[in-house]
C-alpha positions as CSV (number, residue, x, y, z in Angstrom):
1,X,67.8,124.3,104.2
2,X,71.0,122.5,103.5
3,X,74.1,122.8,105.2
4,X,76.4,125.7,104.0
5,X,79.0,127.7,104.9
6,X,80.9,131.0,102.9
7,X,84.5,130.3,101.6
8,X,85.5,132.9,103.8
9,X,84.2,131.3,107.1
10,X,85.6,127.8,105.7
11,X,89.1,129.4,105.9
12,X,88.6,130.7,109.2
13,X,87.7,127.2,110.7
14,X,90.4,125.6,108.7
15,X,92.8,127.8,109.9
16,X,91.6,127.2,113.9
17,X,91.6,123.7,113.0
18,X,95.6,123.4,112.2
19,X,96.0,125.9,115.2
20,X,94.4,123.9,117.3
21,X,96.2,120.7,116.0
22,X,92.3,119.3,115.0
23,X,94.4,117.1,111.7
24,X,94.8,113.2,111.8
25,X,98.7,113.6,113.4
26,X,97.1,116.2,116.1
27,X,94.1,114.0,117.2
28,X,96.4,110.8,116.9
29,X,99.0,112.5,119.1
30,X,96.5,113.8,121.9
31,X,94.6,110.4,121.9
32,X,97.2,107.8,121.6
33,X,97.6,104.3,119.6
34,X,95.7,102.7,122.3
35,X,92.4,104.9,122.3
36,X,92.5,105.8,118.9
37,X,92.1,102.1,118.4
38,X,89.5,101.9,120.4
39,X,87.8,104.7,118.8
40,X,88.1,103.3,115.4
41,X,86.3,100.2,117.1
42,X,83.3,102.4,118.3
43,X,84.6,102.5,121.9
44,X,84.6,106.1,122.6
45,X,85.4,106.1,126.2
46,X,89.2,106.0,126.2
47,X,89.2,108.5,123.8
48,X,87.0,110.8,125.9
49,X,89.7,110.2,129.1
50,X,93.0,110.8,127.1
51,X,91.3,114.4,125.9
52,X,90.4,115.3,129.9
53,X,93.6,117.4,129.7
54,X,93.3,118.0,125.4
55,X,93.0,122.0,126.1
56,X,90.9,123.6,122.9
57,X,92.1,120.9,120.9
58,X,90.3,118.1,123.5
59,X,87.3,120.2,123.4
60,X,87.2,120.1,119.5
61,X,87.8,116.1,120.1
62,X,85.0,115.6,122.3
63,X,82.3,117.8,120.3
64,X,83.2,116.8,116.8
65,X,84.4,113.1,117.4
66,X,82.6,111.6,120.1
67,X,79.2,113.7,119.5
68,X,79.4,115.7,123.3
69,X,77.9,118.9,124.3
70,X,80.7,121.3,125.5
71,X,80.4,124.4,126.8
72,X,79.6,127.7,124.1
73,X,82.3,129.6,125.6
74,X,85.1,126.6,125.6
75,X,83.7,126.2,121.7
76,X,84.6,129.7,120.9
77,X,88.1,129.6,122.5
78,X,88.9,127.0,120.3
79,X,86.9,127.8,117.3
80,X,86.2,131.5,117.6
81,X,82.7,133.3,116.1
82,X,80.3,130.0,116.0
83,X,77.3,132.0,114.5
84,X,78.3,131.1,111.0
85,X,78.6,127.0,112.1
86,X,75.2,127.2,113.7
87,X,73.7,129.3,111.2
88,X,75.2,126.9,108.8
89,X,74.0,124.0,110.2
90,X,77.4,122.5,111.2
91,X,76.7,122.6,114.8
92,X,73.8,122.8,117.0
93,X,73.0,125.1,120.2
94,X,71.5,123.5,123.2
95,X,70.4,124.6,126.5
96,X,73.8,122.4,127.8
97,X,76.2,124.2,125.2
98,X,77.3,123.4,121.7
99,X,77.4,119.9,120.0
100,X,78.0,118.7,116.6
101,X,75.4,118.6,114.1
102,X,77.3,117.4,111.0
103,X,80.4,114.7,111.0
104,X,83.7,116.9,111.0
105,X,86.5,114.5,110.8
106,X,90.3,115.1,110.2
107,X,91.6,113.2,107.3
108,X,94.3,113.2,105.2
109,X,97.1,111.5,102.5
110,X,100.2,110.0,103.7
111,X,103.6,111.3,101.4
112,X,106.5,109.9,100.0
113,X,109.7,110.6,97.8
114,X,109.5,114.6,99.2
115,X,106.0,114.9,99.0
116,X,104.9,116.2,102.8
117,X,101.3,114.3,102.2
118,X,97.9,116.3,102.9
119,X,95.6,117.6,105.6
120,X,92.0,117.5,104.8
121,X,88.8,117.3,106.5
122,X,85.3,115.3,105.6
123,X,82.0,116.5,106.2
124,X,79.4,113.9,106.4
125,X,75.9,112.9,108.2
126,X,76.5,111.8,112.0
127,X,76.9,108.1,112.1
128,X,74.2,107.2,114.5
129,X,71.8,104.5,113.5
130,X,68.8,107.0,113.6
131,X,71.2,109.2,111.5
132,X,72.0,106.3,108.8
133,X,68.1,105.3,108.7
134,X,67.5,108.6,106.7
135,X,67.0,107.9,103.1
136,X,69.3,110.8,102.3
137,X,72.3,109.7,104.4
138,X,75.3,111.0,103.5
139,X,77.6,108.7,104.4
140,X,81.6,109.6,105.8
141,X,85.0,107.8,105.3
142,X,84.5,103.8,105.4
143,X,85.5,100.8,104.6
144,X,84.6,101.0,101.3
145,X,85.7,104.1,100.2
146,X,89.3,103.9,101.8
147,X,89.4,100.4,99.7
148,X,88.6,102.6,96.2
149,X,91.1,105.6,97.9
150,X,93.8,103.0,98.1
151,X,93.2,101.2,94.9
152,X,93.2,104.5,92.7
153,X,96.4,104.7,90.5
154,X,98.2,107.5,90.9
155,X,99.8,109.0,87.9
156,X,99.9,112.6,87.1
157,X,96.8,113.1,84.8
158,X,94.8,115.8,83.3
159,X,90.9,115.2,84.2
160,X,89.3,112.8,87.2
161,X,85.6,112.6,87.2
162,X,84.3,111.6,90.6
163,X,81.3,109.4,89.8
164,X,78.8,109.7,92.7
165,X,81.2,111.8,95.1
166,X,79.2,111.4,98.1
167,X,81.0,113.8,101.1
168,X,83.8,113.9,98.6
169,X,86.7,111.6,99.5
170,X,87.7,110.2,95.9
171,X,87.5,113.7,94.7
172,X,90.0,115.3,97.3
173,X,92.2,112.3,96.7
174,X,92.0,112.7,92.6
175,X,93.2,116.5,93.4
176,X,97.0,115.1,94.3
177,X,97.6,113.9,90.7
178,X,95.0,115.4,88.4
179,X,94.8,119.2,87.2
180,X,91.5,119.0,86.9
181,X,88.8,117.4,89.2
182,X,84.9,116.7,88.6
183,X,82.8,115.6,91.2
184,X,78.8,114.6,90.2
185,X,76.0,112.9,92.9
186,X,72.8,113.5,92.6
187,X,71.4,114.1,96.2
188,X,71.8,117.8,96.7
189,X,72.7,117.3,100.5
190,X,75.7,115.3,99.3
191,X,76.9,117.9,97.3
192,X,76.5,120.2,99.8
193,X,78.6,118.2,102.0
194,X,81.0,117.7,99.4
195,X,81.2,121.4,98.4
196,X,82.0,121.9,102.5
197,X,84.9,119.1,102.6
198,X,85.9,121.1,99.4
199,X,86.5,124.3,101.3
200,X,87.7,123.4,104.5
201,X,90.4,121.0,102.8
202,X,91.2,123.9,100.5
203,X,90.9,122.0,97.3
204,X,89.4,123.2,94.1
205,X,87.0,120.8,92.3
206,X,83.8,121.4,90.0
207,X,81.1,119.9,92.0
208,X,77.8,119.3,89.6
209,X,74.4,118.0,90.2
210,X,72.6,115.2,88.3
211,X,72.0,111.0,87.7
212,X,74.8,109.2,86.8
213,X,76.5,111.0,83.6
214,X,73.8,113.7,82.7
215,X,76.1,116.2,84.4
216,X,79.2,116.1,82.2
217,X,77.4,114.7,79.0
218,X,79.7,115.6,75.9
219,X,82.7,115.7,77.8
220,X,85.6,113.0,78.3
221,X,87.9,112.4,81.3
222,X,91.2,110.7,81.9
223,X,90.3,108.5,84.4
224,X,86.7,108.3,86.2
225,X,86.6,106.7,89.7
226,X,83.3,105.7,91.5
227,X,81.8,104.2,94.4
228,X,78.2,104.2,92.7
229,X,75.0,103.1,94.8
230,X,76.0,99.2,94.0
231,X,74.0,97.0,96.4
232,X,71.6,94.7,94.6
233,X,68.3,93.9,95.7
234,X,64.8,94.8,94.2
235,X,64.1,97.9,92.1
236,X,63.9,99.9,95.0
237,X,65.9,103.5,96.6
238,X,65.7,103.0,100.6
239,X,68.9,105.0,101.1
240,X,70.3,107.1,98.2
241,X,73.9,106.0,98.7
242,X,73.1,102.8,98.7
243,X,70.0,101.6,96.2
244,X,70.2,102.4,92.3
245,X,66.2,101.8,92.0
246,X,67.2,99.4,89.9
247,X,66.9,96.0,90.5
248,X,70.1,93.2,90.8
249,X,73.3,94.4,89.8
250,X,71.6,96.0,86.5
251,X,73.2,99.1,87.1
252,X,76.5,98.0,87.3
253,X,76.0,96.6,83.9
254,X,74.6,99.9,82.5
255,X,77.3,102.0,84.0
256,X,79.9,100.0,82.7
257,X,78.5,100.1,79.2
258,X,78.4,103.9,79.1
259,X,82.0,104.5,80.2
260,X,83.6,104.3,77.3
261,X,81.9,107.2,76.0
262,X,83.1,109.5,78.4
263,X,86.7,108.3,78.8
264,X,89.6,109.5,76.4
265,X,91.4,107.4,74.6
266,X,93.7,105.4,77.1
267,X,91.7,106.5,79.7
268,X,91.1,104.0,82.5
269,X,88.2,104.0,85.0
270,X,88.3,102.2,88.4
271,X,85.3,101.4,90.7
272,X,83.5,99.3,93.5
273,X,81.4,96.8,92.4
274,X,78.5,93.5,93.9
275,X,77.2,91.6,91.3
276,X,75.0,88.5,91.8
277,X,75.5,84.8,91.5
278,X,73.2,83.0,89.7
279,X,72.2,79.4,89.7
280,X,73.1,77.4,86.6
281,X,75.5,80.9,85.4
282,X,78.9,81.6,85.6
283,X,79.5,84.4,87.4
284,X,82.9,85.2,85.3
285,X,81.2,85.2,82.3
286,X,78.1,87.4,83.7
287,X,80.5,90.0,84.5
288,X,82.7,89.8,81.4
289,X,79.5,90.2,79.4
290,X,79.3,93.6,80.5
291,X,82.4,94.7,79.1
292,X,81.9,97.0,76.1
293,X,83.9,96.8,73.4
294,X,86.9,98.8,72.9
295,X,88.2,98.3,76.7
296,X,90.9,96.1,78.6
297,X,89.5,95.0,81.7
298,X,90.3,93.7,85.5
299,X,87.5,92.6,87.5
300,X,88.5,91.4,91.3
301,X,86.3,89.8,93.7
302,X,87.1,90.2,96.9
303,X,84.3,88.4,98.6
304,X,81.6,86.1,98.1
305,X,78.7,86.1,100.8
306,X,75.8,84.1,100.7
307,X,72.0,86.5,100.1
308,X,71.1,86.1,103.9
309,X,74.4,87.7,105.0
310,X,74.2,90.1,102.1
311,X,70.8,91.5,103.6
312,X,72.2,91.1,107.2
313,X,75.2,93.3,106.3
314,X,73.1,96.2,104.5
315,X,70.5,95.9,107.2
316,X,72.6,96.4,110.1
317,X,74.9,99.3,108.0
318,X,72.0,101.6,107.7
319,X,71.6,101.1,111.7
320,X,68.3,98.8,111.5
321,X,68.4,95.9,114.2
322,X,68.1,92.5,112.3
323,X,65.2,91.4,114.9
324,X,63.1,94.3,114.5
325,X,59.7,93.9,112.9
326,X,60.4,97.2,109.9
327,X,64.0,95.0,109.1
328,X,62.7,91.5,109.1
329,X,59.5,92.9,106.6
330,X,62.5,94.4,104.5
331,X,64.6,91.1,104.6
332,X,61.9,89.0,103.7
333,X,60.7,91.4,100.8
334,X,64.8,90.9,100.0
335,X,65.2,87.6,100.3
336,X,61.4,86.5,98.5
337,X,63.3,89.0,95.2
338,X,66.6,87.0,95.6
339,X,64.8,83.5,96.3
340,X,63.4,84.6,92.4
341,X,65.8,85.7,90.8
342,X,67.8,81.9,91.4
343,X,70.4,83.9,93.6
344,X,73.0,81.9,95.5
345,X,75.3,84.8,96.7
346,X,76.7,88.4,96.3
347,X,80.2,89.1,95.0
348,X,82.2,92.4,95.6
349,X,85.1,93.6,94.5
350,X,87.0,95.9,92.0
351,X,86.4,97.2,88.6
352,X,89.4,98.6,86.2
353,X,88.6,99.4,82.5
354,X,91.0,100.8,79.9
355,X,89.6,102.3,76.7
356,X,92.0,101.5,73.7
357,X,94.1,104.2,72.2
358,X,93.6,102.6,68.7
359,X,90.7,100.9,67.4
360,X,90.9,97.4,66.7
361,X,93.2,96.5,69.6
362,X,92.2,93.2,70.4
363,X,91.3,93.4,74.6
364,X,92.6,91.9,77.2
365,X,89.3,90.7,79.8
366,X,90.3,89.2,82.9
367,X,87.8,88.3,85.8
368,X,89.3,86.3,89.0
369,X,89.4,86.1,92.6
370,X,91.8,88.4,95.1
371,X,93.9,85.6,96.9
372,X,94.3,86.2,100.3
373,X,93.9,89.4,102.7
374,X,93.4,92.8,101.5
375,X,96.8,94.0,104.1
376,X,97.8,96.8,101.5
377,X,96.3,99.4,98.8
378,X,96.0,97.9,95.2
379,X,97.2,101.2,93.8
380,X,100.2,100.2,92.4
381,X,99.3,96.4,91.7
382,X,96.6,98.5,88.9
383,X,98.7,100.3,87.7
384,X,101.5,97.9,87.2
385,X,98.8,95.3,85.6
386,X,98.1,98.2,82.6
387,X,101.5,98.4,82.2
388,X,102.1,94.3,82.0
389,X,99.2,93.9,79.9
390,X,100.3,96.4,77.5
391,X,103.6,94.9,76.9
392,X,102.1,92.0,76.7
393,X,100.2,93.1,74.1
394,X,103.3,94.6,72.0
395,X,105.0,91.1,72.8
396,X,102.2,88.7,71.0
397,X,104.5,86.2,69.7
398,X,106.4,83.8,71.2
399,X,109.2,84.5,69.5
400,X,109.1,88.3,71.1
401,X,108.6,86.4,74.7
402,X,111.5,84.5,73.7
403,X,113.7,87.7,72.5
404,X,112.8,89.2,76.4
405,X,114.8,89.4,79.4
406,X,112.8,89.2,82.3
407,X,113.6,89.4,85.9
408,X,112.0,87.4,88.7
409,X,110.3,89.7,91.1
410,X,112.1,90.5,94.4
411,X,109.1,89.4,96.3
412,X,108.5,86.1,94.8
413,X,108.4,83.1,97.0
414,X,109.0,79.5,96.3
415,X,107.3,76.8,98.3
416,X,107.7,73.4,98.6
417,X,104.9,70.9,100.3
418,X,105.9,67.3,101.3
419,X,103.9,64.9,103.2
420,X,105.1,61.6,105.3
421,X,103.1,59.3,104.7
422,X,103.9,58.1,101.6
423,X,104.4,54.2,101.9
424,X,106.6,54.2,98.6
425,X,109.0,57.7,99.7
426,X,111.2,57.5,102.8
427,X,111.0,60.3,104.5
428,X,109.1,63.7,103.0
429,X,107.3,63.5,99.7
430,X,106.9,66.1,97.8
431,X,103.1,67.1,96.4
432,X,103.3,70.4,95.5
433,X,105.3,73.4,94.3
434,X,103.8,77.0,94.1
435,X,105.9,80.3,93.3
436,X,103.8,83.2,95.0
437,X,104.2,86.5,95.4
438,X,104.6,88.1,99.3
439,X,102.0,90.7,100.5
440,X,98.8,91.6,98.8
441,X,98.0,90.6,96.1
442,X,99.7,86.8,97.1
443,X,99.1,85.2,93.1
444,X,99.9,82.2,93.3
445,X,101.2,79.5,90.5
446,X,101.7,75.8,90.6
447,X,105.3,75.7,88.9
448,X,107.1,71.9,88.3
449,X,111.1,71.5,88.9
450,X,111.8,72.7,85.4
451,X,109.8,75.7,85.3
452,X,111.0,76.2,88.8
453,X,114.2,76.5,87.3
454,X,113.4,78.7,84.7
455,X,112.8,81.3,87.2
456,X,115.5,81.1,89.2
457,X,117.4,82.0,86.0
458,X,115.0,85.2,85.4
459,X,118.1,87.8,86.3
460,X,117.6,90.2,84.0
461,X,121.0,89.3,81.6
462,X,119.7,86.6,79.6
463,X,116.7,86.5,77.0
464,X,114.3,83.7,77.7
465,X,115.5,81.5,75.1
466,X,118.9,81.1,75.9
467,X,117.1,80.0,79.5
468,X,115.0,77.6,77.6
469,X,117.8,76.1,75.4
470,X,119.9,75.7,79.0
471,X,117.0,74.1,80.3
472,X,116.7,71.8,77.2
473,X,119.8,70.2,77.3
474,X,119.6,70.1,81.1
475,X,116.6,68.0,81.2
476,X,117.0,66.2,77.8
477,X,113.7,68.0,76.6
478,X,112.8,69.2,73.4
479,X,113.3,73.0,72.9
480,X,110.1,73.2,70.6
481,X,107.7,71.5,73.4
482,X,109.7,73.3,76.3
483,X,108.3,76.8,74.2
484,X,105.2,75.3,74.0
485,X,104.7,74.5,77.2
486,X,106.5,77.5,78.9
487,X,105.2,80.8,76.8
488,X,101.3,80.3,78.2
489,X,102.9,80.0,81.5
490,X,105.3,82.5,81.2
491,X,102.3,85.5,80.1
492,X,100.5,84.4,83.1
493,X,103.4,84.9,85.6
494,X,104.3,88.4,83.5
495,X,100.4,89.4,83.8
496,X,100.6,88.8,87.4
497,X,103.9,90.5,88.1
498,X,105.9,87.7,89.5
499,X,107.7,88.1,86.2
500,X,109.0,91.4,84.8
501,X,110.3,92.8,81.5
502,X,113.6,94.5,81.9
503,X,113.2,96.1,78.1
504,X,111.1,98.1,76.7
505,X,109.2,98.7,80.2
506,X,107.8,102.1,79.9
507,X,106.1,101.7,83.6
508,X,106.2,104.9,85.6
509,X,106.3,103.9,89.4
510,X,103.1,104.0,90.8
511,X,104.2,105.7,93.8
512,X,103.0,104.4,97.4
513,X,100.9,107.2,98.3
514,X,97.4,105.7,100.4
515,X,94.8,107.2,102.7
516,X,96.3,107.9,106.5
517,X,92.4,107.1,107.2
518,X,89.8,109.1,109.3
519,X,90.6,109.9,113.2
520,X,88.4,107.3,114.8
């Protein structure tokens, strides 16, 4: 039987859990910064000594976070009548007392410009590695969902399909800024775990049953976000979550192809993504041949690892020990697929797709590397680069990128490089300038001293060819071959938002909403 519980006796334990303080501020507070670090790290002993004095709240801590047995009657005082939890198959009755059968974890949204955030909490499989060996794993809040979480724009919409919802996370995040949320998977137990999240976080969304898109056939969505089974490897399903059953990154390619159909016009779609490296291809163009027609793109590779460390990774995330005879047959069966298929490595990333509001609209396709750390959300880097490629697009000509004003961004950097040694320089030589932009994403672009001019004079007051004509008769240059060279340059800095239009800028702000992240 799966696990289940009434709406009424989801309200009830919601309600204990805020009384009880059992939200991510609550469990922060009683824990502290130092063993809620170490918590997060899979060091559960500090937690377990900060909630000796926790009262109901510490008892909730230790049962539902660090997977003890407390006693039935200290369970009650905190969480009332427990014959619907164990009935429902959230917790567990031993001879010892009561202890956690499910993953219960306080989560929540952070808010901003008056908005007080959200409480929710996630229902998911325990995360022990006999747990996460179980083909049907339903997996909690992790690294890669909180990644998708934090990358999702924000802007108030009508309809968000959850792809593959999982315990739910994308879905109660869509329910901030759509009216109307859609969550498919096709593993009954997820949805069962979803459909609990649901109700305990008090959030409304249609939770359906089915592969891929065969639940909401015929229908169309404003934006679809989706952390689909994307591992590659042979044509196999070990875990559910995991494994398409299809073999390489196949699926990806099939999933991207079908999402035009089921996105309005202007509709965008975000998702995680691996796809494969292949010897003698470019991976660039493998991924931008799955594009369909009809849609801007933005793929971002945040990784590259090599097909042993791809296995290693997957092998030790469903809890199998590398050196174990069942997870060195399964790596060799892995790497003997890969070793065929002329692999080289694995690339991960992010996925953005924009269907076109008018057919014909030439697309913009653009498949490149994240520079530097992932430190902050992409949430509002997405949603800025839709709105920089669509002014882009209504500024073709050079002569519109001429009639612009544009404005250097505030957190644009310029760096110089010099070296000493230099036998024909005294002193520092200069071999490099770059203008990048601070925090995450950090583009970067090599810029000379006149183009490094050019940007300094990107206020805001002037249109770019009265910056170009200065810049002419500075340098003794000609204004035609200053164009020239500047325009492609120019797009590139606009596209990455080092540069930005100051007319005819319809961008809504993005907001700076993000995932406060599980407790623990």
């Amino acid at each position: 039987m799966l696990p289940h519980l009434s709406p009424a006796h989801a309200a009830a334990l919601r309600d204990r859990f805020r009384e009880t303080g059992y939200t991510p501020d609550g469990v922060r507070a009683l824990l502290g910064g130092a063993a809620h670090d170490a918590l997060t790290r899979g060091e559960p002993e500090p937690a377990a000594r900060a909630t000796r004095d926790g009262g109901e709240l510490g008892t909730l801590v230790r049962m539902l976070l660090l997977e003890g047995t407390e006693p039935e009657a200290a369970v009650t005082a905190a969480l009332g009548d427990v014959g619907p939890l164990v009935d429902g198959g959230l917790l567990h009755r031993t001879p010892d007392g009561l202890r956690a059968a499910l993953d219960i974890r306080p989560y929540g949204e952070s808010g901003g410009d008056g908005d007080d955030g959200a409480d929710w909490w996630v229902v998911s499989d325990l995360d022990t590695p006999a747990a996460r060996q179980d083909r049907d794993h339903v997996t909690g809040v992790g690294g890669a969902s909180l990644s998708l979480a934090a990358a999702m724009v924000r802007r108030p919409t009508g309809s968000v399909l959850d792809l593959g919802t999982g315990c739910g996370v994308q879905a109660l995040h869509a329910s901030r800024h759509a009216q109307r949320v859609v969550g498919t998977d096709l593993a009954p137990r997820a949805l069962a775990l979803a459909r609990m999240s649901c109700l305990l976080s008090d959030v409304e969304v249609d939770l359906r049953e089915g592969p891929w898109f065969a639940p909401v056939a015929g229908e169309r969505f404003d934006q679809i976000v989706s952390n689909p089974p994307f591992v590659p490897g042979p044509a196999r399903v070990d875990y559910v979550y995991r494994d398409s059953g299809q073999a390489g990154d196949t699926a990806l390619a099939a999933l991207l192809a079908d999402l035009p159909g089921l996105l309005n016009p202007g509709g965008i779609a975000q998702m995680l993504g691996s796809w494969l490296h292949v010897r003698g291809q470019d991976w660039p163009d493998r991924v931008r041949s799955w594009i369909p027609p009809g849609c801007d793109a933005w793929v971002l590779q945040r990784e590259t690892v090599d097909p042993a460390m791809h296995v290693g990774t997957w092998q030790r995330d469903a809890g199998l020990l590398p050196s174990s005879p069942q997870a060195r047959a399964q790596a060799a069966t892995w790497l003997d697929w890969m070793e065929s298929e002329d692999v080289e490595g694995v690339g991960f990333g992010f996925l953005l797709l924009r269907r076109h509001s008018t057919p014909g609209t030439e697309a913009t396709i653009v498949v490149e590397d994240l520079p530097g750390e992932l430190t902050d959300g992409l949430g509002p880097e997405m949603a800025g680069w839709l709105d920089r490629t669509a002014w882009l697009r209504a500024n073709p000509r050079d002569d519109d990128l001429l009639a612009a004003r544009l404005r250097l961004a505030p957190e644009a950097l310029l760096e110089r490089a010099s070296v000493a040694n230099d036998p024909d320089v005294d002193g520092w030589a200069a071999i490099r300038t770059t203008v990048r932009r601070w925090g995450t994403p950090s583009w970067e672009h090599d810029v000379d001293d006149v183009a490094a001019s050019l940007l300094a004079g990107c206020r805001g007051d002037l249109p770019l060819s009265e910056l170009v004509a200065l810049l002419s008769y500075a340098h003794d240059l000609p204004e035609d071959a200053l164009v020239g060279a500047m325009a492609p340059a120019v797009r590139e800095l606009v596209r990455h938002g080092l540069l930005l239009p100051v007319d005819g800028w319809d961008a809504a702000t993005p907001g700076g909403l993000g995932a406060t992240g599980p407790v623990g």
